[in-house]
C-alpha positions in Angstrom: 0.0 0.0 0.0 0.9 3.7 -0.3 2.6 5.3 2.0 3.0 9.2 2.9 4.9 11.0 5.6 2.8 11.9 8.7 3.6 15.3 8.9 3.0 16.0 5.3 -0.5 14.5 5.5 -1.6 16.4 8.6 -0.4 19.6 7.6 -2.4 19.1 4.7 -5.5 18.1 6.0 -5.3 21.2 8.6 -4.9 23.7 5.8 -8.0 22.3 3.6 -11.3 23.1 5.8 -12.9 20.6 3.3 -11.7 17.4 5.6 -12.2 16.3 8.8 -9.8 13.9 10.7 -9.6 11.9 13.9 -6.3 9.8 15.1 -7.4 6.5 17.0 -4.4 5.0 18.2 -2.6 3.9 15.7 -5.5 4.9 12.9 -6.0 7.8 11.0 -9.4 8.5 9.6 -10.2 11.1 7.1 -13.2 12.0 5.6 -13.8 14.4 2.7 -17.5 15.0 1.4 -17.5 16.8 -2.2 -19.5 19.5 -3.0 -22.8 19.0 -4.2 -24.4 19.0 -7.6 -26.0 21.9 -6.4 -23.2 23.8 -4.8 -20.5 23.1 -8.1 -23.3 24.6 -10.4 -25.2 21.6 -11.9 -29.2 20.4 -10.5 -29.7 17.5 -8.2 -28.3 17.4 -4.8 -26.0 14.2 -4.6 -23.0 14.2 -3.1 -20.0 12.0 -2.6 -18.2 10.8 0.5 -14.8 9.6 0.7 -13.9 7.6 3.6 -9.6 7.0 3.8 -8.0 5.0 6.2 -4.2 4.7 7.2 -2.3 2.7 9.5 -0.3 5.3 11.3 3.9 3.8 11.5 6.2 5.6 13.2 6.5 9.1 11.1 4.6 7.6 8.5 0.8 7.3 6.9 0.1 3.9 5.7 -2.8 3.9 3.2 -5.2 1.0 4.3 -8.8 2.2 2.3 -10.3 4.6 0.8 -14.3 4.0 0.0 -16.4 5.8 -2.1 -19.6 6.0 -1.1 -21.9 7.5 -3.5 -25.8 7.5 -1.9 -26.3 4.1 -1.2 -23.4 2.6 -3.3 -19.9 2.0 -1.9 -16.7 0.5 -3.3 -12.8 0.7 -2.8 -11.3 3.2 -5.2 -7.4 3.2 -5.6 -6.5 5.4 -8.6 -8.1 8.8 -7.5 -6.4 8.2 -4.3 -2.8 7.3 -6.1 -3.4 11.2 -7.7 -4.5 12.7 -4.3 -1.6 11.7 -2.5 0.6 13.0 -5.4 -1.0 16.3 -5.1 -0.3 16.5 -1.4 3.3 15.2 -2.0 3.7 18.2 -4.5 1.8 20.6 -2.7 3.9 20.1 0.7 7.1 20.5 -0.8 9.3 23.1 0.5 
């Protein structure tokens, strides 16, 4: 599984009010609920929730899951995750 630096991912999440995050021992949760149809201009009012799990390993963020879940429909989604974590990887550099 992917793996990210703690810090990175945490400094992330705390600059983007559009997640929310809990740390349970040695599990970090995130949650990220996209906007709307409504809200990014379109008609309807679904929206999506990603759920993403990592396994938290010394100074590092395992990925474990990430689930989609899309009104009553959920399933494990990899590749838009792959790009998310590259954009963080990018975004954090300094």
């Amino acid at each position: 599984m992917r793996e990210i630096k703690l810090d990175k991912l945490i400094n992330f999440l705390k600059g983007n009010s559009s997640y929310s995050y809990s740390i349970e021992e040695d599990k970090l949760m995130i949650s990220f609920q996209s906007p709307t149809l409504e809200e990014a201009g379109g008609d309807g009012d679904l929206s999506k929730i990603y759920l993403i799990t990592f396994r938290i390993k010394g100074e590092n963020a395992i990925l474990e899951s990430c689930k989609l879940i899309d009104g009553l429909n959920e399933r494990e989604i990899q590749g838009e995750i792959d790009f998310w974590l590259d954009y963080i990887e990018i975004s954090t550099e300094r």
